[in-house]
C-alpha positions as CSV (number, residue, x, y, z in Angstrom):
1,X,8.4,6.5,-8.5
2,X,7.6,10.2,-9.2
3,X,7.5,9.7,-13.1
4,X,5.3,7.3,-13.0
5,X,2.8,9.1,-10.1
6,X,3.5,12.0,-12.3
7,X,2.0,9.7,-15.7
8,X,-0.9,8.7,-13.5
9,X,-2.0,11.6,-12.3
10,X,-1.7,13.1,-15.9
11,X,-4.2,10.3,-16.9
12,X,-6.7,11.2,-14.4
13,X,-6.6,14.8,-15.4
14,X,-6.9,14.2,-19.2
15,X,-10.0,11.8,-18.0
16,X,-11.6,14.7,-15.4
17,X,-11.6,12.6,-12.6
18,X,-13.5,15.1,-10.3
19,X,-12.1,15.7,-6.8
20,X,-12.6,13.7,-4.0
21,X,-10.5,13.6,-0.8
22,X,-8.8,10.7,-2.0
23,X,-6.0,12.9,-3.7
24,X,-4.2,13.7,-0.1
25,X,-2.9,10.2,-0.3
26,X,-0.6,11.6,-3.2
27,X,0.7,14.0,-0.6
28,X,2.6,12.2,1.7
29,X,4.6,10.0,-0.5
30,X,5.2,12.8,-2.3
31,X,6.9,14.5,1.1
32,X,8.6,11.4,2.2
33,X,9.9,11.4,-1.3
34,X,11.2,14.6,-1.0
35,X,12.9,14.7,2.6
36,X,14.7,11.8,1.8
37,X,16.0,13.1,-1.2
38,X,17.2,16.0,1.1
39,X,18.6,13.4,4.2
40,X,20.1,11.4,1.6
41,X,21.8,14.8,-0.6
42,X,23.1,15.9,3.1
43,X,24.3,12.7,4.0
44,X,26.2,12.0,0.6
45,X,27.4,15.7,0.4
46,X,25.9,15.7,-3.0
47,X,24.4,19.2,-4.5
48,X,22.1,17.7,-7.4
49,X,20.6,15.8,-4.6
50,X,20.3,19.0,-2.3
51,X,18.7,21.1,-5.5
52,X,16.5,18.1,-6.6
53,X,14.9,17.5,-2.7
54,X,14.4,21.4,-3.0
55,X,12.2,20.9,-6.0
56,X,10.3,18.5,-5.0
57,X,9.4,20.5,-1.7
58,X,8.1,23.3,-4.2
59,X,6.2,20.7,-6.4
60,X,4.5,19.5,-2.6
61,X,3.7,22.7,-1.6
62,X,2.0,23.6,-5.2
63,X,0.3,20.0,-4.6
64,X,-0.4,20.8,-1.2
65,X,-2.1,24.1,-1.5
66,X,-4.5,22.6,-5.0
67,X,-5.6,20.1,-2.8
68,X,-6.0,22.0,0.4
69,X,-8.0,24.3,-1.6
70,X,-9.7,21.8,-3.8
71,X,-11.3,20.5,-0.1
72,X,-11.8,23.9,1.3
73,X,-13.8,24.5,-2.0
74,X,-15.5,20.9,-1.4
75,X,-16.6,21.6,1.9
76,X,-17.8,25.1,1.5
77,X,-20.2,23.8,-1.6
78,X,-21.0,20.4,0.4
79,X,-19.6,18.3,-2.4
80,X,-16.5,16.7,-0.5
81,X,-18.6,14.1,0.6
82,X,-21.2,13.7,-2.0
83,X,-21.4,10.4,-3.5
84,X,-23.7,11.1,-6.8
85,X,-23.9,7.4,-7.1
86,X,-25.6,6.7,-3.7
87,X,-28.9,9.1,-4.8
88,X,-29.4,6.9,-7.5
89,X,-31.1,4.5,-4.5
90,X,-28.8,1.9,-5.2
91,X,-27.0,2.1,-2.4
92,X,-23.4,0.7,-3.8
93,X,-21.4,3.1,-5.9
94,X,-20.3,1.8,-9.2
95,X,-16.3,1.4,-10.2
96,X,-14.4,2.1,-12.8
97,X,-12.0,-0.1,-14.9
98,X,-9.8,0.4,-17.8
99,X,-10.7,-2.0,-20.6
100,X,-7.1,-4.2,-21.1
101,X,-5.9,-2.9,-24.8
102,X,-7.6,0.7,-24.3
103,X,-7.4,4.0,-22.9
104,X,-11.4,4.2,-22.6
105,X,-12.6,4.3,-19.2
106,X,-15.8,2.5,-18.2
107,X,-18.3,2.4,-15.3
């Protein structure tokens, strides 16, 4: 599960996804993730298991404080709920799809 949340999330940043409050949702798996990775270390007396749930905790509370700050940053500037495609008078915002066979990104 992380690799591939961590392969995603790479994909978005090499595409600049901009912000939106939509990133918290990578939070809590991410905690759940982790705590259980701790129960299950302390449960199976296992070390690795104990040092790899206290990674993860450090990799959510990095995560945790980019995004908290990322919608601090949003809200101060009044973009966190800006959606550029709504002044365009359509009134529907557009999405996006990755082309099957491609990496390019279209609207």
């Amino acid at each position: 599960w992380l690799l591939l949340a961590s392969l995603i999330t790479a994909c978005y940043f090499r595409a600049d996804v901009p912000f939106n409050l939509g990133w918290w949702g990578y939070i809590f798996p991410l905690g759940v993730y982790a705590l259980a990775t701790l129960k299950i270390g302390a449960a199976l007396d296992l070390a690795a298991l104990g040092v790899l749930g206290g990674m993860l905790v450090g990799v959510l509370t990095l995560m945790w404080g980019v995004v908290a700050a990322r919608t601090a940053r949003g809200g101060w500037h009044g973009t966190l709920f800006h959606a550029p495609c709504l002044d365009q008078g359509t009134g529907t915002c557009a999405t996006a799809t990755i082309a099957p066979g491609t990496r390019a990104l279209t609207l």
